[in-house]
N, C-alpha and C positions, 0 to 999 in steps of 0.2 A: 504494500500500500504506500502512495507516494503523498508527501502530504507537500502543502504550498512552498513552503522552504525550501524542500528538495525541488521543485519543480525552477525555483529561481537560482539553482545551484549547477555547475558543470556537475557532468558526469563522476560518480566515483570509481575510483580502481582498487578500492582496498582489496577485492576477494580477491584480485591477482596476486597477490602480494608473498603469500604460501608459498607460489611454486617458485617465484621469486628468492626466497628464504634457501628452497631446496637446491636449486643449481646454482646461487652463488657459493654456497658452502661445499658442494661437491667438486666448484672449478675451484676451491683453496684448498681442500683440506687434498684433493688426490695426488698435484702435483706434490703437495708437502709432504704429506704421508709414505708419498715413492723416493720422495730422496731422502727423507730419514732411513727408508730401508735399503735404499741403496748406501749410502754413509755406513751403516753399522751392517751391515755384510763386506762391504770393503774395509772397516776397521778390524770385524771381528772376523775374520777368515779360515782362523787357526782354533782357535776357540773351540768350536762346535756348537749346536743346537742351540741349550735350553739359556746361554748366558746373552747370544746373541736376539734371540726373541725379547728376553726382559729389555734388552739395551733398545730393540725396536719399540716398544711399549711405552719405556720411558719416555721415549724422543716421540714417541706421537702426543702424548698425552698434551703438550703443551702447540702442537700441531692443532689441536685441533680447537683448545681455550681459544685463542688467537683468528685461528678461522671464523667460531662463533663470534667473538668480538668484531670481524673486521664486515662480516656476513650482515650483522646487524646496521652497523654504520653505513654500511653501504648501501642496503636496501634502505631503511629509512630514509638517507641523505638524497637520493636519487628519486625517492618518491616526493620527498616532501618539496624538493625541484620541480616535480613533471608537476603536482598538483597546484605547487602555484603560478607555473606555468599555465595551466590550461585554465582556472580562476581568471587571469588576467586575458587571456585570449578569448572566455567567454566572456567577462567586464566588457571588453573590447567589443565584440561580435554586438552584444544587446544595444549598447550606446550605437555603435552603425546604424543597425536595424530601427530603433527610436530614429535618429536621423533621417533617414532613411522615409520612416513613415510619416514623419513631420514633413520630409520635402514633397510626396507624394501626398499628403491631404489638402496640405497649402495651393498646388497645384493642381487636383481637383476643385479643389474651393473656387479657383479663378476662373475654372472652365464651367463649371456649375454658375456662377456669377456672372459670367459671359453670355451664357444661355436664359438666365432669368430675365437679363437686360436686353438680349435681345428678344425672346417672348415679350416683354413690359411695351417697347416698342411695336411691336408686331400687332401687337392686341390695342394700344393706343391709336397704331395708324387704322386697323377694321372698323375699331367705332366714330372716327372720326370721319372715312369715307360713308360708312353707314347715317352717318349724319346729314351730311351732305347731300347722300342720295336722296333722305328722307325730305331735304329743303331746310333740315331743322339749326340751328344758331351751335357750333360745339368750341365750348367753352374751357374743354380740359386741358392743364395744361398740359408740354411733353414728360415724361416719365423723368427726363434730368433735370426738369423745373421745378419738380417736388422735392419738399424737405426730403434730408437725406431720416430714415430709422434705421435701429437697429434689430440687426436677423428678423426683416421681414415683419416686424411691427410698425403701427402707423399713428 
């Protein structure tokens, strides 16, 4: 349900935001995660197994704090960019379209007012012939000798 706020508001993209969350932490943590394992295979070579697994374990663990910290910053920072980007592009967009329809009524208004004026005429000059035809005396003035009113009140 969309209520009037939303309706005067750009678009949201929070629900993207998730999978956002999921691939930027997967493009940090894998690179980092590979060369930790690469580092402690190359250090520990001689070793064997279970001493070089912990050394992998160790070195991820802060692989991966780090991702999450950096995963965050980044989605938030990037969103909180696009969102008031697109806020101001719709800011933008409405004030046009307001423009826009102010210049488009004002210029109906003129053509509407052109037409009344000339109907006001049109209809002066009929009963003024019609007067004439009748013999009768016509006394009106022209439509532009009348007080001016306002919208069409007299």
């Amino acid at each position: 349900m969309t209520s009037t706020a939303d309706a005067d508001s750009p678009p949201r993209i929070l629900g993207t935001y998730q999978w956002w969350y999921f691939w930027v932490f997967v493009a940090l943590f894998t690179p980092g995660s590979g060369f930790i394992v690469w580092l402690e295979v190359w250090r520990n070579d001689d070793d064997g197994g279970p001493e070089t697994v912990r050394a992998i374990i160790d070195g991820v663990e802060p692989v991966v704090v780090a991702a999450m910290a950096i995963t965050y910053v980044f989605v938030q920072g990037v969103s909180m960019i696009a969102e008031s980007y697109l806020k101001r592009r719709f800011q933008e967009g409405r004030e046009e379209g307001r423009q826009e329809g102010r210049e488009e009524g004002r210029e109906e208004g003129r053509e509407e007012g052109q037409w009344e004026r000339e109907e006001a005429w049109t209809d002066w000059y009929e009963r003024m012939v019609a007067a004439r035809e009748r013999g009768d005396e016509f006394t009106e003035p022209p439509p532009t000798l009348r007080p001016r009113t306002r919208r069409g009140r007299r």
